[in-house]
N, C-alpha and C positions, 0 to 999 in steps of 0.2 A: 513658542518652541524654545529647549535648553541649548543653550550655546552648542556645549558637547553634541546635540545632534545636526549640528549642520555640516556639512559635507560639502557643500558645492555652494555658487550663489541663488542658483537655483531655489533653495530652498527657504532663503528671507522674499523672493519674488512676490509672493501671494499674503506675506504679512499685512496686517494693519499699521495702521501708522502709531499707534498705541504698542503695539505688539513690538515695533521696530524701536521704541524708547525706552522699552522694558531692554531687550538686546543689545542696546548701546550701554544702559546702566552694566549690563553682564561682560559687557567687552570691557568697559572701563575695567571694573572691577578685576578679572581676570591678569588685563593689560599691567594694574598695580602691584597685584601680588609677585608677579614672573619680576617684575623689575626691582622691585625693592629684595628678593632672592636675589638673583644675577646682574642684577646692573641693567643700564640701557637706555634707552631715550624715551623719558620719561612725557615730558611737556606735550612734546608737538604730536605723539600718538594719541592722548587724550584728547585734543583738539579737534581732529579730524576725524574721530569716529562715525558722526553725521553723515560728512562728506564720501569717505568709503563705502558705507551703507550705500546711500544714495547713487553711488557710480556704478553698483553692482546691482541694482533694482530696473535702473533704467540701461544701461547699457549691457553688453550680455561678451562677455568673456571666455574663453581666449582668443572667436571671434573676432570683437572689438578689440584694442589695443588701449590698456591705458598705463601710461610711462610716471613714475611716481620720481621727481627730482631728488638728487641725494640717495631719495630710497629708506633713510633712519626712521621716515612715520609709516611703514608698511604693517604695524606688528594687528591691527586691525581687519588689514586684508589677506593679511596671514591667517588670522582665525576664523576668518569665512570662508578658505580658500582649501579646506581638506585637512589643516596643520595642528587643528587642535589640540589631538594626542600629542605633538610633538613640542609644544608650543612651551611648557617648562625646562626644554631644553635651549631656550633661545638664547644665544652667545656663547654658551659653553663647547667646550671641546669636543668637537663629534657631532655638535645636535645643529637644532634651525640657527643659520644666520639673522643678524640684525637688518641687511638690509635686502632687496632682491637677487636672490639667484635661481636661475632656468634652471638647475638640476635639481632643486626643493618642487619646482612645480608648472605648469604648461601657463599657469593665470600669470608668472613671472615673466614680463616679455622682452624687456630689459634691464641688467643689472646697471648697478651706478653705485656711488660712494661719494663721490664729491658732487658741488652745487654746481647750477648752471646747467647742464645738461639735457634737460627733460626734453625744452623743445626745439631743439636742433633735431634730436634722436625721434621725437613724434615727427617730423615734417621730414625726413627719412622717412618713416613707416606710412606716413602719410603717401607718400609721392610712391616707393613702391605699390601700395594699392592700386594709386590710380594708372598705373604704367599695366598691371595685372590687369586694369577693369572690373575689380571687385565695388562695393561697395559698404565694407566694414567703416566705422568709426574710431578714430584716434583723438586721446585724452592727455596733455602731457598736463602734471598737479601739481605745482611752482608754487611757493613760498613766497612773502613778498624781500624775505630775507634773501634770498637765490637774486633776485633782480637785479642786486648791484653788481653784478657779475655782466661784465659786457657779453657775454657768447649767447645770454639771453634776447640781444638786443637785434646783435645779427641774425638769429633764426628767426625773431619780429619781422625784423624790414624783409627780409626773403620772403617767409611766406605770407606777409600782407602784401607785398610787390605783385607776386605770382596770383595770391588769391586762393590757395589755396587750401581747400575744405580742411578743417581743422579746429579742435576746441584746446583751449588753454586756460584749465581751471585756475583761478591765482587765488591761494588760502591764504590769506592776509591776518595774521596773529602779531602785528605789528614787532615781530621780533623774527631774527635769524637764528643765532646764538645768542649773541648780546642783542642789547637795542636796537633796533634799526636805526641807520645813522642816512643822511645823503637827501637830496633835493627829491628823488623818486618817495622816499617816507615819507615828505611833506605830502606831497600830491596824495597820494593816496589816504594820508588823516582827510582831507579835502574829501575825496570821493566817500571816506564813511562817513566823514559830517552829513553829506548827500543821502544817505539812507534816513537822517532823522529829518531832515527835508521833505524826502520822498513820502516820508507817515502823516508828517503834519499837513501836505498837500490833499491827501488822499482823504484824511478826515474831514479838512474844509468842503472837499468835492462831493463828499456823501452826503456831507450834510446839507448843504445847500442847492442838492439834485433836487431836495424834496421840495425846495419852494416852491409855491404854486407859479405861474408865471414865467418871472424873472428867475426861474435857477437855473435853466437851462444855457440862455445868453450868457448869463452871470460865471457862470462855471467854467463856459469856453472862453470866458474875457482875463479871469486869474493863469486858466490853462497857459496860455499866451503869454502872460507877463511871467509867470513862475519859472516858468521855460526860460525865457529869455535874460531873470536874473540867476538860476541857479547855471547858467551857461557863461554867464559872468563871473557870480559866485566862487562855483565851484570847478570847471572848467575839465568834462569829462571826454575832453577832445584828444586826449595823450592817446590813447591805442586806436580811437578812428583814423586820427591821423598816420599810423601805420599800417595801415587797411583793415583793421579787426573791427567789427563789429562790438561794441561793449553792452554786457548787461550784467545791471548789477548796481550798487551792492545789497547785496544781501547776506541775512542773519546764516551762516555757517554752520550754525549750531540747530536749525528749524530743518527739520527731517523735510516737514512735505513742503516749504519754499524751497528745497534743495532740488526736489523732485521736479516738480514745478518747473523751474529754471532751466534745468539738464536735460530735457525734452523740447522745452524751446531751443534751445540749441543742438542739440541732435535734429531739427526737420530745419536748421538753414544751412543755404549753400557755400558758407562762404567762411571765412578765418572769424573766432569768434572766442571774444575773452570772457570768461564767468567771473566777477570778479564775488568775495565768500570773506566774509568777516567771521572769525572764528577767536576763539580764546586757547592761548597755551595752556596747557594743564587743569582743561575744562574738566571738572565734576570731581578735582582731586585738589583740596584748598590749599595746602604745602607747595604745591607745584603752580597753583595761581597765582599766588605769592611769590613766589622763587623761581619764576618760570628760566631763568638760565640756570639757575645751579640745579634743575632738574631736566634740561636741557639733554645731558647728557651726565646720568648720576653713574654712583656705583653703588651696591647694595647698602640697601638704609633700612633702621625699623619703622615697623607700620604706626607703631603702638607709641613713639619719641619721635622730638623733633629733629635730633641728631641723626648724624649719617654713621652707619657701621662702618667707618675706611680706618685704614690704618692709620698708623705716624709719620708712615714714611715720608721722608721730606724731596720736594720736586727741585729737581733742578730748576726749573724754571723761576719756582720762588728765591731761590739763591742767587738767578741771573739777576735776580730784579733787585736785590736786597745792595749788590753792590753799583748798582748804575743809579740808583738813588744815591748812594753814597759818593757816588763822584759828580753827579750830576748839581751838588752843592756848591762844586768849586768849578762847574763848566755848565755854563747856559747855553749851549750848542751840542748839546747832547741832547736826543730826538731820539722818541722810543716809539714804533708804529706796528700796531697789529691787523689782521684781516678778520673781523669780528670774535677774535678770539681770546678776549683783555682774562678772562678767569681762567681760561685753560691755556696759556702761557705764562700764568703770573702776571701778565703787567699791568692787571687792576690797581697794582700795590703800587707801582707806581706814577700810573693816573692820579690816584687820590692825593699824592706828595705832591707830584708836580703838573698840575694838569693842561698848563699852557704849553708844556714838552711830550704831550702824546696826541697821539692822533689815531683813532680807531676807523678804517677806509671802508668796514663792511666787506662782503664777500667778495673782494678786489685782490688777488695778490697780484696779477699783472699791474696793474695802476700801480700795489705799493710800491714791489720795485722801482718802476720809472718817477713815483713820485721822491722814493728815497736816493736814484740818482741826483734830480732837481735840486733836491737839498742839500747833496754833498756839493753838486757843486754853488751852490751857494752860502756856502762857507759852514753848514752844519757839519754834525757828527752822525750821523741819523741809524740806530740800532733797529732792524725789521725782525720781532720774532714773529715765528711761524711752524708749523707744525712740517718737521721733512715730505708728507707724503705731498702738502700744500703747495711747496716752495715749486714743484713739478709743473704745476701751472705758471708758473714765470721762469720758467726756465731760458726764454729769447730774450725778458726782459733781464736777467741778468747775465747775460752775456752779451748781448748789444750795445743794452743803455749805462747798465755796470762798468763791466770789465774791459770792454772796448777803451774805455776814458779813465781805467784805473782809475776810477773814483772811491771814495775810501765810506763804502755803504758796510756794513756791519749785520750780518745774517746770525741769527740764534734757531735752531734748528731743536725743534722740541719733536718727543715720541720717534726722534729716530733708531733705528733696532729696529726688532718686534715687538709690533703695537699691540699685540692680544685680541682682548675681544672683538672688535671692530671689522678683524680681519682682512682679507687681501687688498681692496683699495684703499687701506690706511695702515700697509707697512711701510715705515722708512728704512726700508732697504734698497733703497739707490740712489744716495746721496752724494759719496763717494764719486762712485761713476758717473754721477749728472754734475759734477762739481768740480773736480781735480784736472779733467782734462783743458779747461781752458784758461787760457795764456793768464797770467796774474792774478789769480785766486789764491788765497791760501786756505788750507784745511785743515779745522784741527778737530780733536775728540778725548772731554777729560776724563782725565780715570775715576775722578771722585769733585767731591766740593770744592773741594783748597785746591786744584790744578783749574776748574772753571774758572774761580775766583780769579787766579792766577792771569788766566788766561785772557779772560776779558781787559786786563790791566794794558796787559802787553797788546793786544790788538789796538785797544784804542789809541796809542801810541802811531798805531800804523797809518798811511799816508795812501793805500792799497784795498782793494775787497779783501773781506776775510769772513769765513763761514767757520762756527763754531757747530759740531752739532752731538744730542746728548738723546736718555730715553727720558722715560718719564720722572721717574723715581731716581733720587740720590743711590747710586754705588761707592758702597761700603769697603775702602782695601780690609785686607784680615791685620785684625790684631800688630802692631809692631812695623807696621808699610805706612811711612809718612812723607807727602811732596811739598816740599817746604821753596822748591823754587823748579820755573819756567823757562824756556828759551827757547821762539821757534827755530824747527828748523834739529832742534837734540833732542833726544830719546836717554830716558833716564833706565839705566840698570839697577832691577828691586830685589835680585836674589843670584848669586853667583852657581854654574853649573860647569858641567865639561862635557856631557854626553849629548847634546843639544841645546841649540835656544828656542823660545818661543815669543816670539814679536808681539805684543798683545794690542790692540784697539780700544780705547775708550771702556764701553761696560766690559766690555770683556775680560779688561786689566786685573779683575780683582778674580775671576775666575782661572786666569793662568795661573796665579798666586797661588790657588788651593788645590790646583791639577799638581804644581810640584809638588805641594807638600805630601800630594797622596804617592805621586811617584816615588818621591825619596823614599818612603818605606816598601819602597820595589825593587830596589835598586838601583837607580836612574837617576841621573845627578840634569836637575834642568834648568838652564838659564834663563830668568824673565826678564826683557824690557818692555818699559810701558811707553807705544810710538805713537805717543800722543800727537804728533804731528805728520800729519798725511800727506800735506804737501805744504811744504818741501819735505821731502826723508831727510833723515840724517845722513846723509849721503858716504860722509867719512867713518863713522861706525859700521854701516851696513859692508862696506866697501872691506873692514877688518875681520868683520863676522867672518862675510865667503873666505876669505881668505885661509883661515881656520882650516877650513876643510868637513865643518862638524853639520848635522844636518841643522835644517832652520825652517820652523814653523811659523806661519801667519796666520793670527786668528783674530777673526773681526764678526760683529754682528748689521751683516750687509752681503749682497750677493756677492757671487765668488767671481761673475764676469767685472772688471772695470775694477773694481774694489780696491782697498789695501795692497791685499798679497797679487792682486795685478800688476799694482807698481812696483813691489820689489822685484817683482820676475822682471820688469823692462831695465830696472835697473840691472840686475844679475844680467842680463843679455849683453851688455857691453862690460861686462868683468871677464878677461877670460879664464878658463876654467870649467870645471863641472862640476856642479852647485847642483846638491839636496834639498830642495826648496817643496814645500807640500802648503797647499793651500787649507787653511781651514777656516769655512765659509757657507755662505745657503746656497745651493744647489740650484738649477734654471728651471726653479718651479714659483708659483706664487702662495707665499702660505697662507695658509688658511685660518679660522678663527679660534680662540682657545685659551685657556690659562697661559701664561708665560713657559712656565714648566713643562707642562704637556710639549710647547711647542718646539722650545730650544732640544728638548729629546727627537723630537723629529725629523728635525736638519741638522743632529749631529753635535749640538753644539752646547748641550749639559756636561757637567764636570764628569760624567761616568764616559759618555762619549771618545771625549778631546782623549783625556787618557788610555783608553782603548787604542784610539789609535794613530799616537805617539808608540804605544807601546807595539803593537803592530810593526811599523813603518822601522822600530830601532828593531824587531826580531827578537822581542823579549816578550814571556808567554804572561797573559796575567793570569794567576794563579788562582784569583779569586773570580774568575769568569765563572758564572754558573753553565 
């Protein structure tokens, strides 16, 4: 059967298992093309192609329930599930999301974005059932990368305590993003060792059935010792001992051992772990090879081993470039990621110094409290993290943190709008999850040389300090240079009298080109760039209202808690009446998309803001079509 005509799961049911190797080569294939156009998560949906197949063969959906963790490897189930036509739209502006959402499809039962989640949310769906009296099947499909994520751990000990009918497939591609790191990787090399065990046993056993006589005693006399060393050995007692059931491991990538397996666990009663050795980037050699940096790629050619991305240069790799450079003249400077050392930059500084980084795997709770530990023992410890990530530690920094003014160092990457990734990977609530509690400080650079800057001066500090930026270096226009820092001041970049406009981090360089278009309207605009979020510059701001002239705030962050929230708390104790307009993303969650697309959407492209600036002064734009 052609890819293009399946419609439902329904209709790979009655394949052959030949038939279903031919349709994984077509899912691959498919899965390459859309990604190397749009970008996407390359690795880990090649891997699991087998696996999806096989969940939809033997289990029967939207009936059943099966919860895919993260949700980035779904683009397989995607393509069995109705979305085929749709399916070269994935990530783009308008078209299929990359990961699950309920409005693409009824097979979608739970959305997700981040790790860890899968089987909390299955032993929910799980327990609803049995509350109903139904007797459907729930599948939560866990990563062995997801593992190190404690919330994993706690829906373990729950529902093996309770006993609670349940399957927890764990795709074991011995990778998250980066490596697998943590005592849980070991074990589980251990239990695939187990599978070249389990072969070599099974070949002795056949062979020596046939002896005449003696094979039969003989057989149950190894049976017995083999057991009893691979239980030494190997030691497959880690999940019975939280009441699951284990089987496994097995080839991930073997259609009918999949089948096999997932029916044996579909007729038992009881909590039940499949454990599935699979390969990242299976049947796609580039991504075998490269299995993180295809992890989550951005379009690349098929035909080169290069990637099509731009030049643009990351902040991240700038954050890194100068914590290496200081890190020479300070051995208490500790750089720690939550499996994300490529896509924060601080691969680059692993390889420099690699007895001052520590990669914790999919932990940002643990990093926080592990990077309290270290300030207070006398380090410097720098946690970068992706904004929408750092949300998952948000008690531990404000308990273990900022309770003890301890002086941890947060680098806040892909905050803004994230783009493609869409809604569970915007950092837009940073600001708001971060400014309100007692001894924080916040800052956000307009460009390289104010980061640079910045970092300088933080490490100086004695306090928390959260720096947070997007992905990509912002560019001031032509003639805008920050040659110098100081928390706490707000630098003036262009002088006006008809208004000001308060700009935030990326945003800085867009107020810069909003005046310039103003001024040829008439409209005389003042920009500062308020790099500093907390603390305001309290004595500027304080001169501004004073003026009497209106005053804009614009940030790339929601409009509750935000920026221009705290000027308004400020303006509350000025008296007077104060022109203050917020501009900001709306109390909506955006959605997936080009950058452009998006920032048009919430108001906040350069055709936008000037609109309405222009608006709000009662000046007509002229050129309004």
């Amino acid at each position: 059967m052609n890819l293009a005509q399946i419609k439902t799961p329904d209709d790979i049911r009655n394949l052959s298992f030949e038939e279903c190797e031919v349709l994984a080569d077509d899912i691959r294939t498919k899965i390459i093309q859309t990604v190397s156009q749009n970008g996407g998560h390359l690795s880990s949906n090649l891997g699991i192609v087998e696996i999806t197949l096989a969940l939809h063969r033997v289990f029967h959906m939207p009936e059943d329930k099966i919860i895919f963790d993260v949700g980035h490897q779904t683009y397989a189930h995607k393509l069995i599930t109705g979305r085929y036509d749709q399916f070269h739209t994935l990530r783009t502006y308008g078209g299929l999301s990359g990961f699950p959402r309920k409005s693409e499809s009824p097979y979608d039962c739970f959305e997700a974005g981040h790790a860890s989640t899968a089987i909390s949310a299955a032993l929910g769906f799980a327990r609803a059932r049995d509350a109903k009296g139904e007797s459907d099947h729930v599948v939560a499909v866990v990563g062995d990368g997801a593992l190190t994520g404690g919330m994993c751990y706690e829906a373990l000990n729950d529902c093996g305590n309770a006993k609670t009918r349940l399957i927890v497939l764990l795709n074991d591609n011995e990778m998250s993003i980066a490596k697998n790191v943590g005592a849980l990787s070991q074990h589980l090399s251990s239990l695939r060792a187990s599978r070249k065990w389990n072969k070599a046993r099974h070949s002795i056993k056949n062979g020596l059935s046939k002896v005449p006589l003696i094979g039969k005693p003989l057989v149950n006399l190894i049976h017995a010792i083999s057991t009893m060393a691979k239980s030494l050995l190997v030691s497959e007692g880690f999940f019975p001992a939280l009441g699951f059931r284990y089987l496994g491991p097995i080839d991930g990538n073997d259609q009918q051992a999949l089948e096999h397996i997932l029916r044996k666990a579909k007729n038992l009663k009881e909590p039940v772990v499949v454990h599935c050795v699979t390969k990242k980037g299976y049947g796609f050699n580039r991504a075998e090879q490269l299995p993180e940096e295809f992890h989550g790629t951005s379009a690349f050619y098929l035909d080169r081993k290069k990637h099509a991305t731009s030049d643009a240069k990351s902040f991240g790799s700038v954050a890194n470039e100068e914590l290496i450079a200081m890190a020479r003249d300070d051995s208490s400077l500790q750089v720690v990621t939550a499996a994300m050392p490529l896509g924060t930059g601080t691969h680059a500084f692993a390889k420099t110094y690699p007895g001052q980084f520590f990669d914790v795997g999919i932990a940002e709770e643990h990093a926080v409290t592990m990077c309290a530990g270290m300030a207070s023992g006398g380090m410097k410890p720098y946690f970068f993290v992706y904004s929408t990530f750092l949300q998952r530690g948000y008690d531990q920094v404000l308990h273990d943190v900022c309770i003890q003014k301890l002086p941890v160092k947060f680098l806040l990457d892909r905050a803004g709008i994230s783009n493609e990734d869409g809604q569970s990977h915007q950092g837009l609530y940073d600001f708001a999850y971060l400014r309100h509690i007692p001894g924080m400080t916040v800052l956000a650079p307009a460009d390289e040389a104010e980061l640079r800057l910045m970092i300088r001066k933080a490490h100086q500090m004695d306090s928390p300090c959260a720096i947070r930026y997007p992905k990509n270096v912002t560019v001031l226009p032509e003639g805008y240079v920050i040659e110098d820092f100081h928390i706490g001041k707000w630098l003036q970049l262009s002088k006006g009298t008809d208004a000001v406009l308060l700009a935030t981090g990326s945003m800085t360089a867009a107020a810069l080109r909003v005046a310039e278009l103003l001024s040829g309207k008439g409209v005389s605009l003042r920009v500062i760039n308020a790099s500093t979020i907390k603390p305001l510059d309290n004595a500027l701001l304080a001169a501004l209202l004073s003026e009497n002239i209106p005053v804009f705030t614009l940030e790339e962050h929601v409009r509750a808690g935000g920026f221009g929230s705290a000027v308004l708390e400020f303006a509350a104790g000025v008296p007077g009446n104060h022109d203050i307009t917020l501009l900001a993303v709306d109390d909506v969650f955006v959605q997936h998309g080009d950058h452009a697309h998006l920032l048009a959407d919430v108001g906040l492209d350069d055709n936008s803001i000037m609109k309405t600036i222009l608006c709000h002064l009662g000046k007509e734009d002229t050129n309004d079509a």
